[in-house]
N, CA and C atoms as a LAMMPS dump frame, in Angstrom:
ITEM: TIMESTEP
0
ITEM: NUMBER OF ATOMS
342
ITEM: BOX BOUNDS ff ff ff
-5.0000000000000000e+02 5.0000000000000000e+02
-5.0000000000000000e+02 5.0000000000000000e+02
-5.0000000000000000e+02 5.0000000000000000e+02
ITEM: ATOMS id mol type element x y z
1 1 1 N -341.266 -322.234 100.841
2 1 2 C -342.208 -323.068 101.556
3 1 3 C -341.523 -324.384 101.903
4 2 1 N -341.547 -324.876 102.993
5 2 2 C -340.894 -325.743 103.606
6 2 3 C -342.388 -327.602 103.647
7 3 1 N -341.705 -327.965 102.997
8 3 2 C -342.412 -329.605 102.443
9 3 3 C -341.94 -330.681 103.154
10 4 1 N -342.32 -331.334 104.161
11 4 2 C -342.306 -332.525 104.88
12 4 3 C -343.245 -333.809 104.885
13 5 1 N -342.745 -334.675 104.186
14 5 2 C -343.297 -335.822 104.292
15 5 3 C -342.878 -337.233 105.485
16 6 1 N -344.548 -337.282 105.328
17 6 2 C -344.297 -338.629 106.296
18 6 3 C -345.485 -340.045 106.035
19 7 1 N -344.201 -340.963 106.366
20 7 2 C -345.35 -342.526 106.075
21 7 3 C -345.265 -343.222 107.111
22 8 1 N -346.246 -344.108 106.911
23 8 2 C -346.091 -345.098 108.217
24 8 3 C -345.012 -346.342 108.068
25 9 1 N -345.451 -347.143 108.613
26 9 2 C -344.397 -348.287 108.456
27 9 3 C -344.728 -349.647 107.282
28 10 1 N -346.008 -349.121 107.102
29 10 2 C -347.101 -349.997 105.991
30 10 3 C -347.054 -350.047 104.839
31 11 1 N -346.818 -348.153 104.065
32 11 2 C -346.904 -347.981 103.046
33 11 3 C -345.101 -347.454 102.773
34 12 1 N -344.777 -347.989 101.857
35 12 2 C -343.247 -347.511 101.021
36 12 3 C -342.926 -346.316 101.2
37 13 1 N -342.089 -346.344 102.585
38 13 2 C -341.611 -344.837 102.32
39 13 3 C -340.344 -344.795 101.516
40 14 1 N -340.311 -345.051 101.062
41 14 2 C -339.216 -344.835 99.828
42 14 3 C -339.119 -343.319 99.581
43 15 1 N -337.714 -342.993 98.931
44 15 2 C -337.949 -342.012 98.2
45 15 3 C -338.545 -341.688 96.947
46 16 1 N -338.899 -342.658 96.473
47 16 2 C -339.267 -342.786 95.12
48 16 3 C -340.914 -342.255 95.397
49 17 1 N -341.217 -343.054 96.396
50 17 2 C -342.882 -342.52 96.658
51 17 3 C -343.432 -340.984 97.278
52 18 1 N -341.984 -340.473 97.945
53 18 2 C -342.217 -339.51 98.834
54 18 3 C -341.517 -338.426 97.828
55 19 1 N -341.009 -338.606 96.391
56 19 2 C -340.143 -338.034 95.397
57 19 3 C -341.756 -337.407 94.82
58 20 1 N -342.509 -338.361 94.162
59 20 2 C -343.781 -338.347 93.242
60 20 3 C -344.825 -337.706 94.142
61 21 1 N -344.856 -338.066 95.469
62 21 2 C -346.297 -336.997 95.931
63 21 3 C -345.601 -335.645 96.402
64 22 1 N -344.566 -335.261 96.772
65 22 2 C -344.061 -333.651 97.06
66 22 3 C -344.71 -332.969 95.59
67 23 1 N -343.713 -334.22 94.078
68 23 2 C -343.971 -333.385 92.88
69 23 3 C -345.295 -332.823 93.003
70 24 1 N -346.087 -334.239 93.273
71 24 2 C -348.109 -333.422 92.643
72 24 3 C -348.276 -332.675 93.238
73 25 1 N -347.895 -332.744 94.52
74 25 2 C -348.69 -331.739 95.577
75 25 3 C -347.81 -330.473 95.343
76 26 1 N -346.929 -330.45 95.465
77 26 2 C -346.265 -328.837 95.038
78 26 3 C -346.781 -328.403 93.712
79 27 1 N -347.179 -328.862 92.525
80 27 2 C -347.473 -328.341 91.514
81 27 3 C -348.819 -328.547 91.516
82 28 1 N -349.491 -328.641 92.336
83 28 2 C -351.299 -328.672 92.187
84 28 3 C -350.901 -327.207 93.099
85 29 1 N -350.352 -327.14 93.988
86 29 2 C -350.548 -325.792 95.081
87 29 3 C -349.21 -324.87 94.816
88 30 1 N -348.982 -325.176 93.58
89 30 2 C -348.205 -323.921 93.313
90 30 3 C -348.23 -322.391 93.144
91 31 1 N -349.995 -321.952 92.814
92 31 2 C -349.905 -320.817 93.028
93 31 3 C -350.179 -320.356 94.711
94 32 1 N -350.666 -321.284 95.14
95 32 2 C -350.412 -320.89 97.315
96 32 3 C -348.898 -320.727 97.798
97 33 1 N -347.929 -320.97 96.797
98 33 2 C -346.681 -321.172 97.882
99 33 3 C -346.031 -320.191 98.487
100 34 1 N -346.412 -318.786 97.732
101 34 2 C -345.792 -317.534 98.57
102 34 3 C -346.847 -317.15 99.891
103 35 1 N -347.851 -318.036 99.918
104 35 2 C -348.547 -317.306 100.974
105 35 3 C -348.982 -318.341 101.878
106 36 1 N -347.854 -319.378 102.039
107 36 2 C -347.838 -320.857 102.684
108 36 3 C -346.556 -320.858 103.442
109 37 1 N -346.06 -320.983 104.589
110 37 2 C -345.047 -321.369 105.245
111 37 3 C -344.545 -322.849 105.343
112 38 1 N -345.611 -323.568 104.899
113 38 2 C -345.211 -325.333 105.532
114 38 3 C -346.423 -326.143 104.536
115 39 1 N -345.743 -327.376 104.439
116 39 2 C -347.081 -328.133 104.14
117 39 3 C -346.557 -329.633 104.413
118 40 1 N -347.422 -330.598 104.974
119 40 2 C -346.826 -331.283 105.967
120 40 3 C -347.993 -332.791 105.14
121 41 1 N -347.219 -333.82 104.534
122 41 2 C -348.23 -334.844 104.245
123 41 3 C -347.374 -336.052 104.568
124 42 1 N -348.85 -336.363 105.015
125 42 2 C -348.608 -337.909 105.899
126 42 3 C -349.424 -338.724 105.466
127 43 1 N -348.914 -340.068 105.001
128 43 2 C -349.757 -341.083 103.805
129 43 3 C -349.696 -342.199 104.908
130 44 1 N -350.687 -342.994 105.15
131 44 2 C -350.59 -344.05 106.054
132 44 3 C -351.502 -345.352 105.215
133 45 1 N -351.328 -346.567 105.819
134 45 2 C -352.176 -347.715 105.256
135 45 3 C -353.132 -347.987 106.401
136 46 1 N -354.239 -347.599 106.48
137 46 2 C -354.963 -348.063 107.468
138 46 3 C -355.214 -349.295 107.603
139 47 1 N -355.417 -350.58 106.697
140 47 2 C -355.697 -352.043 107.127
141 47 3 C -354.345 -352.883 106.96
142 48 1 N -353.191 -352.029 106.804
143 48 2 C -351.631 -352.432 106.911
144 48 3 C -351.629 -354.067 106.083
145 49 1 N -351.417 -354.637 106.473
146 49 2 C -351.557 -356.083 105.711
147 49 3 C -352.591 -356.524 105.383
148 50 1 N -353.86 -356.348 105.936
149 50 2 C -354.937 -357.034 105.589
150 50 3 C -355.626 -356.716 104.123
151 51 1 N -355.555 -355.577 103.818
152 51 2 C -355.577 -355.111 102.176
153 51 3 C -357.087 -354.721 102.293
154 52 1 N -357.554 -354.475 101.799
155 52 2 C -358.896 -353.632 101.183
156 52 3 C -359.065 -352.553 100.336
157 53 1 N -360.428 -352.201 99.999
158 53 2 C -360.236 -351.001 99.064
159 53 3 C -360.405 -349.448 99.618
160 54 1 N -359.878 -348.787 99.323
161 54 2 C -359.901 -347.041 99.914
162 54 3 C -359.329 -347.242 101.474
163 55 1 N -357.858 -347.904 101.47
164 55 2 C -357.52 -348.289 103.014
165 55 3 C -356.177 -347.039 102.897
166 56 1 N -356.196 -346.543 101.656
167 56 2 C -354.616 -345.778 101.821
168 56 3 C -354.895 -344.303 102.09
169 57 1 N -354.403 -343.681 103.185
170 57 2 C -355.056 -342.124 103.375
171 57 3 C -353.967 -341.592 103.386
172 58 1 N -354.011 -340.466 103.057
173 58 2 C -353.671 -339.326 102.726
174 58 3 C -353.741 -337.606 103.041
175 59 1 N -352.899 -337.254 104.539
176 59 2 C -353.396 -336.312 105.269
177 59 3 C -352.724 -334.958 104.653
178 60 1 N -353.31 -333.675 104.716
179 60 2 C -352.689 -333.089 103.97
180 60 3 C -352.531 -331.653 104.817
181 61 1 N -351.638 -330.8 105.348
182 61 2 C -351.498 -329.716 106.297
183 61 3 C -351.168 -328.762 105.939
184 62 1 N -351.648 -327.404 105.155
185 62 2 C -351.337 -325.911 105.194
186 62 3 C -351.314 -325.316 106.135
187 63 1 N -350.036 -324.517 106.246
188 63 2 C -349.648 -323.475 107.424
189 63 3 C -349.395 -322.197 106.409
190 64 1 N -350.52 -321.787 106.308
191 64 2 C -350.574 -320.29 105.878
192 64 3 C -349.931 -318.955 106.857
193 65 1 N -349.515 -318.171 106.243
194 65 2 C -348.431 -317.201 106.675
195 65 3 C -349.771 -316.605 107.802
196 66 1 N -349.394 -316.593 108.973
197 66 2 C -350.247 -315.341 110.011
198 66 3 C -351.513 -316.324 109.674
199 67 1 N -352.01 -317.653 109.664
200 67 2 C -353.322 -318.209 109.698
201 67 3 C -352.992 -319.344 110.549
202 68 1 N -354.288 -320.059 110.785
203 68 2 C -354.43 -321.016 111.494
204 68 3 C -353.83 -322.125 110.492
205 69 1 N -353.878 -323.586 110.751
206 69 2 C -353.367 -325.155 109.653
207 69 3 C -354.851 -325.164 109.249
208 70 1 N -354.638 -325.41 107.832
209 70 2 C -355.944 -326.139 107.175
210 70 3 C -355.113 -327.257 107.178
211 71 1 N -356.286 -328.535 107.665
212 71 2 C -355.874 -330.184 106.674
213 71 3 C -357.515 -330.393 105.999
214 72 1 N -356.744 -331.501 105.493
215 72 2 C -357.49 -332.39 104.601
216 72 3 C -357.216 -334.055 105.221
217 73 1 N -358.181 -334.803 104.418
218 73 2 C -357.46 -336.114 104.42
219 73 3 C -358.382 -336.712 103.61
220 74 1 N -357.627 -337.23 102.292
221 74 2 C -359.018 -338.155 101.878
222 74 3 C -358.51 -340.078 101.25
223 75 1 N -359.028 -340.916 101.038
224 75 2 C -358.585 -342.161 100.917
225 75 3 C -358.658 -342.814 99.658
226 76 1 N -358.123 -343.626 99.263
227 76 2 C -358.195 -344.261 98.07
228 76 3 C -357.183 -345.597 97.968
229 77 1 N -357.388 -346.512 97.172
230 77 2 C -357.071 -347.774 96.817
231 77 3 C -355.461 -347.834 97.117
232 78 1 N -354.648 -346.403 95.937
233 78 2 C -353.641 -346.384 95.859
234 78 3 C -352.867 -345.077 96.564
235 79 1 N -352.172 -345.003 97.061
236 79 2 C -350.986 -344.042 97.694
237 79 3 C -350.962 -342.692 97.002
238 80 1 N -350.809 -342.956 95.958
239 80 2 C -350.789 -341.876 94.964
240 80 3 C -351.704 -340.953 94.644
241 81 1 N -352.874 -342.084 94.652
242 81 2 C -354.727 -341.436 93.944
243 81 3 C -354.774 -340.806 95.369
244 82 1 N -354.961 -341.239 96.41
245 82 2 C -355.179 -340.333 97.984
246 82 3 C -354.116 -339.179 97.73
247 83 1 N -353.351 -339.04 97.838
248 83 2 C -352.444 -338.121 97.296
249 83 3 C -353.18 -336.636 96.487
250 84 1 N -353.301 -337.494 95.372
251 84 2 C -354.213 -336.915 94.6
252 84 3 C -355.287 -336.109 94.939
253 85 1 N -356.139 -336.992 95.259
254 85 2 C -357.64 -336.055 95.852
255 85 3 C -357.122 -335.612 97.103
256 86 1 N -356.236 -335.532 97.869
257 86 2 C -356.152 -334.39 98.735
258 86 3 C -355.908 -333.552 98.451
259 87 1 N -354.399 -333.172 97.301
260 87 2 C -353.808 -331.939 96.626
261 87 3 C -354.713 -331.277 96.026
262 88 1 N -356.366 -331.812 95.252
263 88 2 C -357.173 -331.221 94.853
264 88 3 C -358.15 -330.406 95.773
265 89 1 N -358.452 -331.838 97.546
266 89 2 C -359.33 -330.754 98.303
267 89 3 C -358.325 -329.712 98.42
268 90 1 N -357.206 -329.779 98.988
269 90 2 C -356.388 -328.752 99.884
270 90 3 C -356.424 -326.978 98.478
271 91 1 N -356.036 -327.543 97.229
272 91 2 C -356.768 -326.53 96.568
273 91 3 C -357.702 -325.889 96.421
274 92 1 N -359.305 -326.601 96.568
275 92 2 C -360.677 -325.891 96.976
276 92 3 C -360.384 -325.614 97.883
277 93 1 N -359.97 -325.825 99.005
278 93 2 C -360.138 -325.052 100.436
279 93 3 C -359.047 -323.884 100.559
280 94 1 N -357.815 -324.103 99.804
281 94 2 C -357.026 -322.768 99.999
282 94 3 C -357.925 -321.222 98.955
283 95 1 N -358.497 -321.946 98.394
284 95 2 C -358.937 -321.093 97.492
285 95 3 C -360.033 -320.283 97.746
286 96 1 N -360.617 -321.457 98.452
287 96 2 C -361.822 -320.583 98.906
288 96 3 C -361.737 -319.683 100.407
289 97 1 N -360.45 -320.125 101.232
290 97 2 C -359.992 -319.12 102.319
291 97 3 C -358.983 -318.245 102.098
292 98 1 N -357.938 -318.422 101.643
293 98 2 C -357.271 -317.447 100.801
294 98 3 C -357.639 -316.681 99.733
295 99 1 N -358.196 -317.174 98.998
296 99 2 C -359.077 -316.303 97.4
297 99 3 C -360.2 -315.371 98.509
298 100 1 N -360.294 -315.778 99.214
299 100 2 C -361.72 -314.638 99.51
300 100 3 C -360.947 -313.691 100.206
301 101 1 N -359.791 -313.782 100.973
302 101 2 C -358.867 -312.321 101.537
303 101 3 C -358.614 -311.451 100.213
304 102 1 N -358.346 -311.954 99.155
305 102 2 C -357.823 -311.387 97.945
306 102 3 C -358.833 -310.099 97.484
307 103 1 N -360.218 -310.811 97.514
308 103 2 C -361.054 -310.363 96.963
309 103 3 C -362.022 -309.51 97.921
310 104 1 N -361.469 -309.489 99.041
311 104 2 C -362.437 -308.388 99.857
312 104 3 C -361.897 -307.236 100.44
313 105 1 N -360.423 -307.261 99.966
314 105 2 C -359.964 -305.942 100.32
315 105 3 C -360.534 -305.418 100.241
316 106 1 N -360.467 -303.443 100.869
317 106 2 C -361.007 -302.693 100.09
318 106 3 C -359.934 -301.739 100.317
319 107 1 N -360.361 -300.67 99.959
320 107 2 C -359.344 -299.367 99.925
321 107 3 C -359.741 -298.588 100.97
322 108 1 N -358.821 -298.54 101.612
323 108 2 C -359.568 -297.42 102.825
324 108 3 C -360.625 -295.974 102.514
325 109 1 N -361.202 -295.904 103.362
326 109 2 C -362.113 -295.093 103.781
327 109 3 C -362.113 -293.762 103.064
328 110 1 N -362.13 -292.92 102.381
329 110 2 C -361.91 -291.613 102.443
330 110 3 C -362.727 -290.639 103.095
331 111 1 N -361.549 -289.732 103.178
332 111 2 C -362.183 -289.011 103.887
333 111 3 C -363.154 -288.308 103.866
334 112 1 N -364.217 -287.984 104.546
335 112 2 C -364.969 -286.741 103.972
336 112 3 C -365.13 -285.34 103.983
337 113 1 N -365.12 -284.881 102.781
338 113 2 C -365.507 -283.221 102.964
339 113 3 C -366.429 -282.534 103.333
340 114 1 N -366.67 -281.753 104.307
341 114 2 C -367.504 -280.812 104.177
342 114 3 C -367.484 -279.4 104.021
C-alpha cells in the first residue's frame, strides 16, 4: 500500500510530524492494507496564524483495490488528535464498506435436480 502525505505551509511539515501520523494511521488501518492500494493524508491549519480551537484538519483518502476513494476529514486543536479521529472514522467506514463485502458472499447457486 502506497502512503502519501501532505501539509500545508501552516502546519510543520517536518518529517518528524509526517514520521508520527503515517505511524498511527498505518497501524489503526492495518488490517485494510491488503485490500487498499493508496492512502493519501493531508493535514492543513485552517486559521494559519490567527490560532483558534479545532482549526487543525485532517483529510484522510482510501483507494480500495477495484472501489471508488473513501475520505474523511475531521478537526481538532492539535495535528496529531485530527490525525487521530480521522484514522478512527476512516476505520468505521472501511469497515463498514469493506466488512460488509466479506460478509455477504455467498456460494454459488447449486444446481438443481430433478
Amino acid at each position: 500500500m502506497q502512503f502519501q502525505f501532505n501539509s500545508d505551509s501552516s502546519v510543520m511539515g517536518t518529517a518528524n510530524v509526517a514520521e508520527r501520523i503515517e505511524s498511527a494511521v498505518r497501524k489503526k488501518l492495518a488490517r485494510f492494507e491488503s485490500r487498499l492500494t493508496r492512502l493519501e493524508v493531508h493535514v492543513s491549519d485552517e486559521n494559519a496564524r490567527k490560532g483558534g480551537g479545532d482549526d487543525k484538519a485532517c483529510m484522510i483518502e482510501a483507494r480500495p483495490r477495484g472501489g471508488k476513494p473513501i475520505g474523511v476529514t475531521e478537526h481538532a486543536a492539535k495535528v496529531d488528535d485530527a490525525a487521530r479521529k480521522a484514522a478512527n472514522t476512516m476505520a468505521q467506514r472501511l469497515e463498514r464498506i469493506l466488512g460488509k463485502e466479506g460478509r455477504h458472499k455467498h456460494d454459488p447457486r447449486p444446481d438443481k435436480e430433478i
